[in-house]
ZAMI-894729 format. One record per residue (C-alpha): x, y, z; residue in one letter. Coordinates in steps of 0.02 Angstrom, whole numbers, plus 32768, in hexadecimal, padded with zeros to 4 digits. Last residue first. Layout:
BEGIN
XYZa
...
END
This chain:
BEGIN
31438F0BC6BEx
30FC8F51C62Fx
302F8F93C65Fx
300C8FA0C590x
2FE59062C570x
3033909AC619x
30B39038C611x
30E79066C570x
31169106C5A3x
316D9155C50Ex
30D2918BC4CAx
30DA91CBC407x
30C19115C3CFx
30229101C434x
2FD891A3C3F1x
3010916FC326x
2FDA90C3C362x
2F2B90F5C387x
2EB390BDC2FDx
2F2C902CC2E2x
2F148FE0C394x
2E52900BC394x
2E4C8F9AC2E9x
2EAC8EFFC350x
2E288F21C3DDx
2DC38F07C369x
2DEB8E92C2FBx
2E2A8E0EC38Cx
2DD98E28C40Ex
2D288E65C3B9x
2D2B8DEDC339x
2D5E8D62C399x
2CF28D72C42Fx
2C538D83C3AAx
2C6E8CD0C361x
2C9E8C85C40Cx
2C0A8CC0C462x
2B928C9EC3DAx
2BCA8BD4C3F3x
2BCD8BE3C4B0x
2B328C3BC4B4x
2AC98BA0C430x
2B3A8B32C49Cx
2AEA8B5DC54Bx
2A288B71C4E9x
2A648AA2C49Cx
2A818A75C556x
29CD8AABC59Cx
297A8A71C50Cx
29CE89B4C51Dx
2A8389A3C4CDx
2AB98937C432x
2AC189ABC395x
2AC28A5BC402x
2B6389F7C47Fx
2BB389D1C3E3x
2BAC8A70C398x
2BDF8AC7C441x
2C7A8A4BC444x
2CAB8A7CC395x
2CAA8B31C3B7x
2D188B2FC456x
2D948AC7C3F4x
2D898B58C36Fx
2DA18BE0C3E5x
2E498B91C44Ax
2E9C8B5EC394x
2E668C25C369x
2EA08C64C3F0x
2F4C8C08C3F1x
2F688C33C346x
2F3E8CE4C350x
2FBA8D06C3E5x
30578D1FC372x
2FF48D82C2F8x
2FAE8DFAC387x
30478E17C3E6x
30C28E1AC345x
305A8EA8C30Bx
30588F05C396x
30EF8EDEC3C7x
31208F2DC317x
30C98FCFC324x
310F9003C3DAx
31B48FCBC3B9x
32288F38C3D6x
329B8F34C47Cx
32768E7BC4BEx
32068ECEC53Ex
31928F03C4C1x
31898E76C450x
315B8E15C515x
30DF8E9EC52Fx
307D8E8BC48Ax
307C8DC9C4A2x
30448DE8C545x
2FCF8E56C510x
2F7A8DEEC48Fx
2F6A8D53C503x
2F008DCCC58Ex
2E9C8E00C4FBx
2E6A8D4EC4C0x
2E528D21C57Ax
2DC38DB5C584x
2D5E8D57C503x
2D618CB1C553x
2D2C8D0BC606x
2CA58D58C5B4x
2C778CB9C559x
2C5A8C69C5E6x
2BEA8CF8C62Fx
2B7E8CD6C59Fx
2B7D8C1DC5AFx
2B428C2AC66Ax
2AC08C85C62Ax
2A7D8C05C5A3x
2AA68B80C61Ex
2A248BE8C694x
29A38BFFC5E4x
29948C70C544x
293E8C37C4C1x
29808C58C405x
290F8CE1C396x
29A08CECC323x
298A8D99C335x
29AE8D9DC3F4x
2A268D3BC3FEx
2A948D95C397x
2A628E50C3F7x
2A948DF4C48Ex
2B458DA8C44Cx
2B548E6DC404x
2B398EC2C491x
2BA18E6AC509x
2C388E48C485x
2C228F15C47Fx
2C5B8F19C52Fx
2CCA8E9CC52Bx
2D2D8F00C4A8x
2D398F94C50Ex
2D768F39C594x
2DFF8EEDC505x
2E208FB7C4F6x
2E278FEDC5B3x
2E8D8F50C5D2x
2F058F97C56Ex
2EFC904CC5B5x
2F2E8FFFC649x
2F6F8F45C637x
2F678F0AC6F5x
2EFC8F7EC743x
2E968F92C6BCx
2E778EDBC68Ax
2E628EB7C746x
2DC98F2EC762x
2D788F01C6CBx
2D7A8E4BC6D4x
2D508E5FC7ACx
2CAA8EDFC765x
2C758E66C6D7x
2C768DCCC756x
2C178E3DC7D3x
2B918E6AC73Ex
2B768DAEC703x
2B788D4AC7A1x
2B0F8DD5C7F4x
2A8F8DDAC737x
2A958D22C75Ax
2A5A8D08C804x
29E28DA3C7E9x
29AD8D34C738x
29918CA4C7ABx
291C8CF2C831x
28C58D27C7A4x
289E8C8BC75Fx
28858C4BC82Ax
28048CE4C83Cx
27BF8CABC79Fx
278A8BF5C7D5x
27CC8B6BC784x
27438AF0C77Bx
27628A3BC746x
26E289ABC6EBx
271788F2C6D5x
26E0885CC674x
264A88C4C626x
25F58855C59Dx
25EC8869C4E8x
256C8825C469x
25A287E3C3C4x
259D8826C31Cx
259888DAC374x
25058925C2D7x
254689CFC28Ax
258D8A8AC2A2x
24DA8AD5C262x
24708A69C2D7x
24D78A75C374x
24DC8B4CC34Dx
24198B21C333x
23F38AC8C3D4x
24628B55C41Bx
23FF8BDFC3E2x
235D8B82C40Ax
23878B5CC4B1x
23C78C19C4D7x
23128C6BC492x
22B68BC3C4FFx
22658B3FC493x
21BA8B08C49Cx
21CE8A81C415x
21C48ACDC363x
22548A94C2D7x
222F8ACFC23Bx
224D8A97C187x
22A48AB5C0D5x
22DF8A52C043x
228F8AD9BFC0x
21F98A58BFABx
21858A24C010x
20FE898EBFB9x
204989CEC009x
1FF489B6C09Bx
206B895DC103x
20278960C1C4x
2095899CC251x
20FC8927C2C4x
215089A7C345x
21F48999C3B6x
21E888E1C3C0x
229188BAC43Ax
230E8826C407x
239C88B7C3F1x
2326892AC37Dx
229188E5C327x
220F8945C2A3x
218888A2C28Fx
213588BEC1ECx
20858889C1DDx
201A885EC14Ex
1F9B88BCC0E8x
201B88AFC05Ex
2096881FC065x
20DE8813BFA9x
20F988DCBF99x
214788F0C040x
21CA8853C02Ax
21EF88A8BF7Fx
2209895DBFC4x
22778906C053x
22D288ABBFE4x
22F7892CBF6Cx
231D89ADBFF6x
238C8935C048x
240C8924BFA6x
241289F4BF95x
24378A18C03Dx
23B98A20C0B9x
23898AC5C109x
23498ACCC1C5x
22C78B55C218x
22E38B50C2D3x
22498B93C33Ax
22418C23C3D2x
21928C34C3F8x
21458CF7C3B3x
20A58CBFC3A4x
20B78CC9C2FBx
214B8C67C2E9x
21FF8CA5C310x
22BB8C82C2D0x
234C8C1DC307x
23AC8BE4C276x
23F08B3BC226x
244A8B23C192x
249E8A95C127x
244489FBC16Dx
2452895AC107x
24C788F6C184x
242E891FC205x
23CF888CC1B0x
23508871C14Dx
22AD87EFC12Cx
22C887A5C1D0x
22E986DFC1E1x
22A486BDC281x
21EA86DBC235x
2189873EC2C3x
21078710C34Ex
20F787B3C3A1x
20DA87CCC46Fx
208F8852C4DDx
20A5882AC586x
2159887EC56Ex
2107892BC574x
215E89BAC518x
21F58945C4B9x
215288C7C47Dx
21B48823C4AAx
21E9879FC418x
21B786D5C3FDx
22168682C36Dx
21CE8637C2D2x
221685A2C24Fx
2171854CC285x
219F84BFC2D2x
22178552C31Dx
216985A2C378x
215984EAC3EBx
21FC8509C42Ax
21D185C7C450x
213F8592C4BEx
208E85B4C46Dx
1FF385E3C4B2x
200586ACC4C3x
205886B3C408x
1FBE863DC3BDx
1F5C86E5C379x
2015870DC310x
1FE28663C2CEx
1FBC866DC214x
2001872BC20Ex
20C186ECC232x
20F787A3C251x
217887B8C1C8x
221D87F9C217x
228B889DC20Cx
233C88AEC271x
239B8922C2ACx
242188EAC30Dx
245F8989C390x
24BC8918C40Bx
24CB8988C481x
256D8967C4E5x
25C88A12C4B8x
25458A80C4B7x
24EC8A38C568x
25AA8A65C5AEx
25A38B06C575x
250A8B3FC59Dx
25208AF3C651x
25BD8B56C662x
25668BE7C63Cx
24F58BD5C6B0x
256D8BACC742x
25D68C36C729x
26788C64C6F8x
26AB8C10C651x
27338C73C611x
279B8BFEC5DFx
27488B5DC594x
27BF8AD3C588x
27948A2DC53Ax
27F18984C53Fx
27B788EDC4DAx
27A78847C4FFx
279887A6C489x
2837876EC442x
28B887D3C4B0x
28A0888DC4C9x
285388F8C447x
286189A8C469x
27D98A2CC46Cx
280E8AD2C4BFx
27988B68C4B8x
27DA8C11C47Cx
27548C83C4B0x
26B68C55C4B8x
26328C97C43Fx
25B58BFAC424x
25F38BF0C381x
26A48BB9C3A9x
26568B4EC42Ax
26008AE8C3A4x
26878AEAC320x
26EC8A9AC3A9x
267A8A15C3F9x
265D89ECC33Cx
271C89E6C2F3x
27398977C3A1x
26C38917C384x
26D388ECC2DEx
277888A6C32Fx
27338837C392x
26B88804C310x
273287E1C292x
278D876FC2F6x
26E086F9C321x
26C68700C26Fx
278386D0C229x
278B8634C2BCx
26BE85F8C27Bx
27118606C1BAx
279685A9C1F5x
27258523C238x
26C1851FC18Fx
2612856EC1C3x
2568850EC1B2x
24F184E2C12Bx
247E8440C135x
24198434C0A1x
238683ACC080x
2361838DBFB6x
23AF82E9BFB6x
242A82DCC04Cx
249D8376C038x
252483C1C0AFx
2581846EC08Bx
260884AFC0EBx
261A856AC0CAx
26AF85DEC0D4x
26778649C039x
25DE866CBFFEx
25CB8666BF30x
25B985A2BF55x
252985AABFA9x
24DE8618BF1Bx
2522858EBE91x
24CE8509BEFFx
24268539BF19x
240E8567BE50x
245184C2BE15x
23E18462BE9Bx
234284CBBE62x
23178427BDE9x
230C83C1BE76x
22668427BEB3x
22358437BF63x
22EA8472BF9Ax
22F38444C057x
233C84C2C0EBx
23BE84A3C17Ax
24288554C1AAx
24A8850FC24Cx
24E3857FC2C4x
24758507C34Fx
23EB8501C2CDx
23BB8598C252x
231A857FC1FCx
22E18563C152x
224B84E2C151x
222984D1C0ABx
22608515C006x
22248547BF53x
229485AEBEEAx
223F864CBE8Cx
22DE8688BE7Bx
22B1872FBED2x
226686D8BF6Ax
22F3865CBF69x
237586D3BF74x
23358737BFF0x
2325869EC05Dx
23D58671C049x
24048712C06Ex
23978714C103x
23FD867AC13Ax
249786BDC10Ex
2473873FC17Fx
243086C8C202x
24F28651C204x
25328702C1FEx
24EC8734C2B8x
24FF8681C30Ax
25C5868BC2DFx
25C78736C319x
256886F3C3C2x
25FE8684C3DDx
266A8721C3F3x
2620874FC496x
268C87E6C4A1x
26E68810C551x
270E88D1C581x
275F8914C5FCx
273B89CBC615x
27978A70C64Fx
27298B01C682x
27608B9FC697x
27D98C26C6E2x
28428CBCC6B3x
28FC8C81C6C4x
28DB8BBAC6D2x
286F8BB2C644x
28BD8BFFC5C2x
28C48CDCC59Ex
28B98D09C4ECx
29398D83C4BEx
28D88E11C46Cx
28AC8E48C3C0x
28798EF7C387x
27D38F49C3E0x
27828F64C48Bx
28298F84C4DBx
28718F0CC55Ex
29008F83C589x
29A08F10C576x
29408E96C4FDx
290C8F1AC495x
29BB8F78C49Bx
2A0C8EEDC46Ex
29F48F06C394x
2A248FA4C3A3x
2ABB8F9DC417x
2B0C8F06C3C0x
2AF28F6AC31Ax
2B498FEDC35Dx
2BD28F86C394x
2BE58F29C2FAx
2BE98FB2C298x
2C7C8FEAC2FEx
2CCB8F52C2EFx
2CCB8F3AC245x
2D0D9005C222x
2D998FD8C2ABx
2DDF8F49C248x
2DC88FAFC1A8x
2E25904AC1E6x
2DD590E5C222x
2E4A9172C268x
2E9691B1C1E5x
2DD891F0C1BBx
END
């Protein structure tokens, strides 16, 4: 047990636990965590992005609208003509005596601008409220897009923001043309849920009427989603909204149809069971993205804030109708600015680039260290060789991406980790020359070069954190290597092989021939 030290104790369970934890990656084994491949070395789809971010503006301006109506339904507050007109919500109080009421809800809701002519409101959006909204959304949807494709089973997808309104998104893996059509109708689907009153006193007018003439009415026009010659004439401001959705799952009805079943949260199940209970023998309209999916009959108040959506869906439709569903409303609709394929014959084409860069680069390091500092390049080869395992088994766990830069920030750190060696020796082989022993140039070599490998290490270090704060994906998987790269190099070259040292200096010191330990010229 002489032998061990505590430098060469670390590094040894380092080294196993490098081997462990890269073997999955290395043998693409069914279980224990791999590196996850990017784009460019196994193939996908990359996406550009634009969000209409007016539309989230639109969107709130008919939530606080429902709100409003919600509000004056329970109150027992009489109003006329609520609609919502060019992002503005106009509505009159019939009673003066409600004004009290009105204006301590407004005022609960912040980032209004409120204007008042008697009993006529005009409520709109304070400008900064309009900037916060149309910010939010963006980044909303990114959370959404992300959720989305995290439940859809992809492997590490890529959703970046980029400037005020796009967004970047990176879906590895995708090889065929089905499954890139999955993904991208995931992504853009709205998913808004929605449930309006069927304006029963005209619904028979629908066929006659032009949607300008249906807003005299505070009604809009909607398409049957089966047969768009089938139209509703609904309320525009809907009863609930997809904000009050905390479930959705695929399931079947008896004649075995693929449906959704929905749950509302505590808040939409009260409305919803008090809308039902006030409108019985009525219709509901059930409406998804602008489409009717069904517009069943109440017969009864329902309780227990639950429904179903039914509209001839397909198994895979319904399953990602409800993924959309479950991972929330896009506040504003998204349009493709630019769509790229990278085929998997080029991914792979750039991991046999690599693996050449990688493997010959290994080979020349290993070649020259040996020649040049024999048994001492043995030991800092040694050390690369566990910096290998260990940067893999690192990246692995952490889950991080692996892309080209990725790669090329591997073999990087190979050649960083190596030059910590190469300074060691040289300080060990100038004590040498200068007549001290065995122990102390050893010693001297590796305190005398710490300095400069740290200073070299920690520069490295701050530049990789910069470049992960302020890069793009592609620059933040270089620094995430980099940053690993550095941490591992100096703990194998400079504990390590510092513990290997001390486990054999009794050998070392016996041989007179240093030049065959340390290649002395």
């Amino acid at each position: 047990m002489k032998f061990l030290n505590f430098k060469l104790t670390i590094f040894l369970v380092a080294f196993i636990f490098g081997i462990v934890f890269s073997f999955p990656s290395l043998f693409q084994t069914e279980s224990g965590k791999k590196v996850n491949l990017g784009l460019d070395l196994q193939g996908g789809l990359h996406m550009l992005l634009g969000v209409n971010t007016h539309e989230a503006v639109t969107s709130k301006m008919r939530s606080i609208a429902t709100a409003i109506k919600h509000f004056t339904d329970d109150e027992e507050v009489l109003i006329d003509g609520l609609t919502v007109v060019n992002d503005n919500i106009i509505f009159s109080l019939l009673d003066k005596d409600d004004v009290a009421k009105m204006d301590k809800m407004l005022e609960e809701i912040k980032g209004l601008s409120i204007t008042k002519d008697n009993l006529e409101y005009k409520v709109e959006l304070t400008q900064e409220e309009i900037i916060k909204t149309k910010d939010y959304s963006v980044a909303q949807a990114v959370e959404t897009i992300r959720n989305r494709l995290d439940q859809f089973g992809l492997s590490e997808p890529t959703v970046l923001r980029q400037g005020e309104s796009d967004i970047i998104v990176q879906l590895p893996g995708i090889k065929t043309a089905e499954q890139e059509k999955d993904a991208r109708e995931l992504i853009s689907k709205p998913a808004n849920l929605e449930l309006m009153a069927i304006d029963e006193n005209r619904a028979d007018q629908v066929y006659k009427m032009t949607n300008k003439e249906a807003s005299l009415y505070g009604d809009i026009i909607l398409e049957d989603t089966k047969n768009p010659n089938i139209k509703y004439l609904v309320k525009e401001i809907p009863i609930l909204d997809g904000n009050q959705i905390v479930d959705a799952q695929v399931a079947f009805n008896q004649s075995n149809q693929p449906i959704i079943n929905f749950t509302l949260n505590s808040s939409g199940a009260r409305i919803f069971a008090d809308f039902t209970a006030k409108n019985v023998g009525k219709r509901l309209a059930i409406v998804l993205d602008g489409k009717v999916y069904s517009a069943p009959n109440i017969n009864e108040r329902i309780g227990g804030g639950s429904g179903q959506i039914s509209g001839g869906f397909t198994v895979q439709e319904a399953g990602n109708v409800a993924i959309a569903l479950r991972s929330g409303a896009l506040l504003a609709s998204i349009n493709m600015l630019e769509k790229r394929s990278v085929g998997p014959s080029l991914g792979a084409d750039s991991i046999k680039a690599s693996m050449i860069a990688l493997i010959s680069g290994t080979v020349l390091i290993f070649l020259f260290m040996v020649l040049y500092y024999r048994r001492a390049g043995m030991i800092a080869n040694i050390a690369l060789i566990a910096n290998i395992f260990i940067l893999l088994a690192v990246i692995a766990l952490f889950g991080a991406t692996l892309t080209l830069p990725g790669m090329a920030g591997i073999i990087l750190t190979m050649g960083m980790a190596i030059d910590s060696n190469v300074i060691i020796n040289e300080r060990i082989r100038e004590a040498l020359r200068a007549g001290a022993s065995v122990q102390k140039a050893i010693e001297d070599g590796y305190s005398n070069a710490l300095r400069a490998i740290i200073d070299a290490n920690v520069t490295t270090l701050l530049v990789a954190i910069v470049l992960y704060a302020y890069g793009s994906g592609a620059i933040k998987g270089f620094a995430v290597t980099i940053s690993i790269g550095v941490l591992t190099s100096m703990l194998t070259s400079i504990v390590g092989t510092h513990g290997i040292y001390k486990a054999l200096l009794p050998k070392v010191s016996k041989d007179k021939n240093n030049k065959k330990w340390f290649g002395v010229a």
